[in-house]
C-alpha positions in Angstrom: 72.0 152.5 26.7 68.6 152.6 27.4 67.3 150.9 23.9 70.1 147.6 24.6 68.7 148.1 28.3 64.9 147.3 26.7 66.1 145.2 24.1 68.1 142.4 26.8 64.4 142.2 28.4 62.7 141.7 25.6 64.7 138.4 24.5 64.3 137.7 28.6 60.4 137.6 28.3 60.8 135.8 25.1 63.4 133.0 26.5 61.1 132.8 30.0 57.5 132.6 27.7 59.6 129.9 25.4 61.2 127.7 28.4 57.3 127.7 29.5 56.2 126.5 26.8 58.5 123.9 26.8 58.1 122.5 30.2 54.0 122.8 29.5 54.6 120.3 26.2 56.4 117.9 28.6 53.2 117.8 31.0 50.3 115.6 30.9 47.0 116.3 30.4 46.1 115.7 34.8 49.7 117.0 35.4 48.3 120.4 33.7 44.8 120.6 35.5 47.0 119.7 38.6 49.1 123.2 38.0 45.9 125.3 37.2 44.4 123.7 40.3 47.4 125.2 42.5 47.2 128.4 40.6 43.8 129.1 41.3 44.5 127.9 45.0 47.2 130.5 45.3 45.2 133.2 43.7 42.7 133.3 45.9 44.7 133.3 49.1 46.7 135.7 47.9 43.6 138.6 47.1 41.8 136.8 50.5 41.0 140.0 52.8 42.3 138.6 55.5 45.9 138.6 53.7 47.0 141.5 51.1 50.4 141.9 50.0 50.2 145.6 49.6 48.7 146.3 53.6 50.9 143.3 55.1 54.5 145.4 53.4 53.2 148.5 54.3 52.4 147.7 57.7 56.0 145.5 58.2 57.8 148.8 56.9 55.7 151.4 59.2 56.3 148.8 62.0 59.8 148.7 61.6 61.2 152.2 60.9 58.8 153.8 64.3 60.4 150.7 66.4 64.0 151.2 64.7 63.6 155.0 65.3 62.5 154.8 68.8 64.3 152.0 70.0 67.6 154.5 69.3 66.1 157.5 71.6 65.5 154.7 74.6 68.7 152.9 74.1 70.4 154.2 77.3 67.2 153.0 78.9 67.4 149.4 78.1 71.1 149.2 79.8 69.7 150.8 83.1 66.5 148.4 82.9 69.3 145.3 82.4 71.5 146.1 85.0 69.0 147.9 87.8 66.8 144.3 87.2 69.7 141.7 87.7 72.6 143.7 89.2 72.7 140.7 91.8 74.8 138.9 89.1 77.3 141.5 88.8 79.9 141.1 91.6 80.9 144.5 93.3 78.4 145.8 90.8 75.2 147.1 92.8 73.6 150.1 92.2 71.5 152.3 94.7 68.6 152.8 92.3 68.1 153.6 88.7 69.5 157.3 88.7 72.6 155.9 90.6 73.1 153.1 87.5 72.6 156.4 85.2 75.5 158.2 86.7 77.7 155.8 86.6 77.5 154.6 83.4 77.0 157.6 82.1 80.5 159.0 84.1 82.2 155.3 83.1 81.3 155.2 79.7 79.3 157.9 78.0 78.2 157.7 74.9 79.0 154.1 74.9 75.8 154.0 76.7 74.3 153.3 72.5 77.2 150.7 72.2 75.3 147.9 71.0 72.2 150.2 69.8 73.1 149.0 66.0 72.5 145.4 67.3 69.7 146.0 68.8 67.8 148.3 65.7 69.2 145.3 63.8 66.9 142.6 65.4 64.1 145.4 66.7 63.2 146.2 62.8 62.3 143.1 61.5 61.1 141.7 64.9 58.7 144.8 65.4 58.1 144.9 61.5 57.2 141.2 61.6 54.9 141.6 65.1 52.8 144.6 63.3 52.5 143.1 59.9 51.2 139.5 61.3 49.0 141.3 63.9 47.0 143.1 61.4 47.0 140.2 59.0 46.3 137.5 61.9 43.3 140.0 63.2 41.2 140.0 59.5 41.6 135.7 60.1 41.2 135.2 64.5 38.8 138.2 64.6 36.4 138.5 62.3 34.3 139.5 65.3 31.4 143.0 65.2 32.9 144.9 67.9 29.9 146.5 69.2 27.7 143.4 69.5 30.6 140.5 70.0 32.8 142.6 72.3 34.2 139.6 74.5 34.7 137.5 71.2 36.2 140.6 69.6 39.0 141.0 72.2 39.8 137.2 72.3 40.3 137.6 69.2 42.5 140.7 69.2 44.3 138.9 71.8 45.2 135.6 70.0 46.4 137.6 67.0 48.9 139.7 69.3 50.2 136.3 70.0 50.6 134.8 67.5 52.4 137.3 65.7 54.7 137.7 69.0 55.3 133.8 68.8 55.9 133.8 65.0 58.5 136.8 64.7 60.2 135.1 68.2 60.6 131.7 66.1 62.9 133.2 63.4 64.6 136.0 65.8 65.3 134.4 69.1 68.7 133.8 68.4 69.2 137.5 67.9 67.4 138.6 71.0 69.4 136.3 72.7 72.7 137.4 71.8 71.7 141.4 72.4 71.1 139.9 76.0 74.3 138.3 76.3 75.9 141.7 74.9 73.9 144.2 77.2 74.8 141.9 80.3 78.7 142.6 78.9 78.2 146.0 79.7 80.2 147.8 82.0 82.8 145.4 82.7 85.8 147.2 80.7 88.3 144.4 81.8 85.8 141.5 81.8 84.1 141.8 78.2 83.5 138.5 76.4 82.3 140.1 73.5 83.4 142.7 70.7 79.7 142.8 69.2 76.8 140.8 67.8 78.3 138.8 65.6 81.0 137.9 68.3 78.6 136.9 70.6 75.9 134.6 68.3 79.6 133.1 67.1 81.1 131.8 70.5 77.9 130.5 71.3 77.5 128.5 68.5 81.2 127.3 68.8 80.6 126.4 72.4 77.0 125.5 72.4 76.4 124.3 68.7 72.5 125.6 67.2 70.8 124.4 70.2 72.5 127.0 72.4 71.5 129.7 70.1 67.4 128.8 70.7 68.3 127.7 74.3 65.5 129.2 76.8 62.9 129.6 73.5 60.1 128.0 75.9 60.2 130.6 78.6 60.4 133.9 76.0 57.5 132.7 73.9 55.6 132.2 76.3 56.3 135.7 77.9 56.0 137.3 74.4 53.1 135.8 73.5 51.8 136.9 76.7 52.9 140.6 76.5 52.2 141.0 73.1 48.9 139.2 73.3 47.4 141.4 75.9 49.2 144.6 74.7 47.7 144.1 71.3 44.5 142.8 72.1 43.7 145.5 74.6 45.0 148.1 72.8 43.2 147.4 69.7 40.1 146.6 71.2 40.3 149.9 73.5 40.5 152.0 69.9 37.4 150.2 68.4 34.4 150.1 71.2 35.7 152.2 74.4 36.3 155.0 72.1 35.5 156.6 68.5 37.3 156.2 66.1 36.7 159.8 65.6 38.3 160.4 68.9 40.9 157.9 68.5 42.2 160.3 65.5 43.4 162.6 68.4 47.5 161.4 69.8 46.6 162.9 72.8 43.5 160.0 73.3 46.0 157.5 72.4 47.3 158.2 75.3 45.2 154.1 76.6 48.8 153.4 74.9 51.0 154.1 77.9 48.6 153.2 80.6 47.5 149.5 78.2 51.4 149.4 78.4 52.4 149.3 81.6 49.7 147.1 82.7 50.7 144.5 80.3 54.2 145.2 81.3 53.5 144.5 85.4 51.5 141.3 84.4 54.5 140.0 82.1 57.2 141.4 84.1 58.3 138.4 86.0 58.7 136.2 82.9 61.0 138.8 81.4 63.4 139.0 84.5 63.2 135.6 84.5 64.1 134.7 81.1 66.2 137.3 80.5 68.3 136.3 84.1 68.7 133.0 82.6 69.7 134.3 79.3 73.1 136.3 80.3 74.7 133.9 82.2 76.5 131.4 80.6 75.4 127.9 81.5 71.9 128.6 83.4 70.7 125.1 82.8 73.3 124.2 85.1 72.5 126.6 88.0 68.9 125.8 87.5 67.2 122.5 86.9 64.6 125.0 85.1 62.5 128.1 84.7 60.6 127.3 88.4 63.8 126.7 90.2 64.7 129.7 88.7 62.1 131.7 90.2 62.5 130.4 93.1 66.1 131.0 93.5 65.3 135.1 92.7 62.8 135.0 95.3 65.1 133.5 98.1 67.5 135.7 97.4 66.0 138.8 96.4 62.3 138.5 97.4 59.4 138.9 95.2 60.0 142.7 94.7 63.2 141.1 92.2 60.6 140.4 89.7 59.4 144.2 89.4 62.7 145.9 89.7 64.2 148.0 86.7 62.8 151.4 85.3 59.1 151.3 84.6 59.1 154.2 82.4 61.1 152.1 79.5 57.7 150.3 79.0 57.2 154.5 77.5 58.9 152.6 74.4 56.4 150.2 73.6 53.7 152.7 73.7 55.4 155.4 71.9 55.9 152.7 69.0 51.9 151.9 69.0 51.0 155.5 68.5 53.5 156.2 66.0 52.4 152.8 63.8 48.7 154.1 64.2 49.7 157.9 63.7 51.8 156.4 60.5 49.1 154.3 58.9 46.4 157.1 59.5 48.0 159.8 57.5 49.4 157.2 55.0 45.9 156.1 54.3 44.5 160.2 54.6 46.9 160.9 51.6 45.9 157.8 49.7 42.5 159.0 49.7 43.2 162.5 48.9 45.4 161.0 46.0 
């Protein structure tokens, strides 16, 4: 099996160096040079330092199985962060604070607290995967910076990397973050759902809204993920390489700038995620709100400016969990790569 296994390769490689051939013989001499040209141009991106295949996979797979892992074990959080933050949508639905919204769901539906958790490890993997795998490769291009003698430069640049990786991963996954938002804000309403799952959801929007709908309220999410990310990676990275050793960073418990980088971040870049995400789950917010300022406003007539904060700090715990297991990850990874 194994020989006619080798043997069907073998007239593969002949017929692929043979069709070569062929379409090299049909090529002029400048058509030729023009080919090398764009060889040689592709080599050299490809082995630039700022760019290698092999770190830019690993990091997308470390990235994505510690988000994919942890985003399971704060799922219940996510639903109590929803509805605690815009419970004013939910008629007869108000909730004293965020162990009352526990309680209940946990008494009304249990387990079913993870019901959409699939969904969400679904678009979290590559979105994560993607923000950790363009930070890293984005830094070796934006910063290029000496840490110890450049520091300000060195952050800016840590800071525009963050970004644009946020922006870049948002561009291709929107539509997915968009839908788990729809979803979680169909929690809880046992006679009232609109939607089975995922799939459901992206579907009746594009039936009712066409594409459009599906990227509808893009401005207002990258801009807050570019801004969360940006600072949370930026900080964060530039913490680890001047405010302390990299001898000392080796220790979890000094990655502990993780949770406190975290929630900082998270308090600046709060109000754009209630906002966007408040415009997200209703059906038609472009018709409520002429746009993302009277939006704003509107929460802050009706609920005052503390609506922008509310929800449960400690599942910003998530984000920071997921920086110290990607570091933790790519430490030992490269310790047994060395020891190899």
């Amino acid at each position: 099996m194994l020989a006619n296994l080798y043997k069907r390769l073998e007239i593969l490689e002949n017929m692929r160096e043979h069709f070569i051939e062929i379409y090299l013989d049909c090529l002029s001499e400048k058509q030729k040079q023009e080919l090398i040209e764009i060889f040689i141009i592709l080599q050299k991106f490809l082995t630039k330092n700022y760019f290698q295949m092999g770190d830019f996979f690993r990091d997308f797979l470390i990235g994505g199985i510690s988000a994919a892992v942890l985003k399971t074990v704060f799922a219940p959080f996510h639903i109590i962060k929803l509805h605690t933050s815009h419970d004013y949508n939910k008629v007869g639905k108000r909730y004293k604070g965020i162990i009352d919204c526990f309680i209940s769901f946990l008494r009304e539906e249990g387990f079913a607290m993870w019901r959409g958790n699939l969904a969400n490890v679904i678009r979290i993997f590559p979105v994560q995967a993607l923000n950790f795998a363009f930070k890293d490769a984005y830094r070796k291009f934006f910063s290029p910076f000496d840490s110890k003698n450049e520091k300000l430069l060195f952050f800016l640049g840590n800071m525009a990397s963050g970004s644009a990786a946020g922006a870049a991963s948002l561009i291709t996954f929107h539509p997915l973050d968009f839908g788990r938002t729809r979803l979680d804000a169909d929690f809880g309403m046992k006679h009232k759902k609109k939607f089975t799952d995922l799939t459901n959801c992206l579907s009746k929007v594009y039936k009712s809204d066409g594409f459009i709908g599906l990227y509808r309220y893009f401005g207002v999410s990258v801009l807050q993920v570019s801004l969360f990310r940006g600072l949370k990676f930026g900080t964060y990275d530039t913490a680890k390489e001047t405010i302390f050793q990299k001898k000392l960073m080796s220790n979890i418990f000094a990655k502990c700038i993780a949770y406190f980088i975290t929630h900082i971040v998270d308090f600046i870049s709060r109000p754009l995620d209630t906002i966007r995400r408040m415009m997200m789950q209703l059906k038609r917010a472009d018709i409520l709100y002429k746009n993302t300022l009277d939006c704003a406003v509107n929460i802050a007539r009706k609920e005052g400016t503390q609506a922008f904060f509310k929800g449960p700090i400690y599942y910003k715990e998530y984000y920071s969990f997921v920086l110290v297991l990607y570091d933790e990850s790519n430490q030992l990874i490269a310790q047994r790569s060395k020891s190899a």
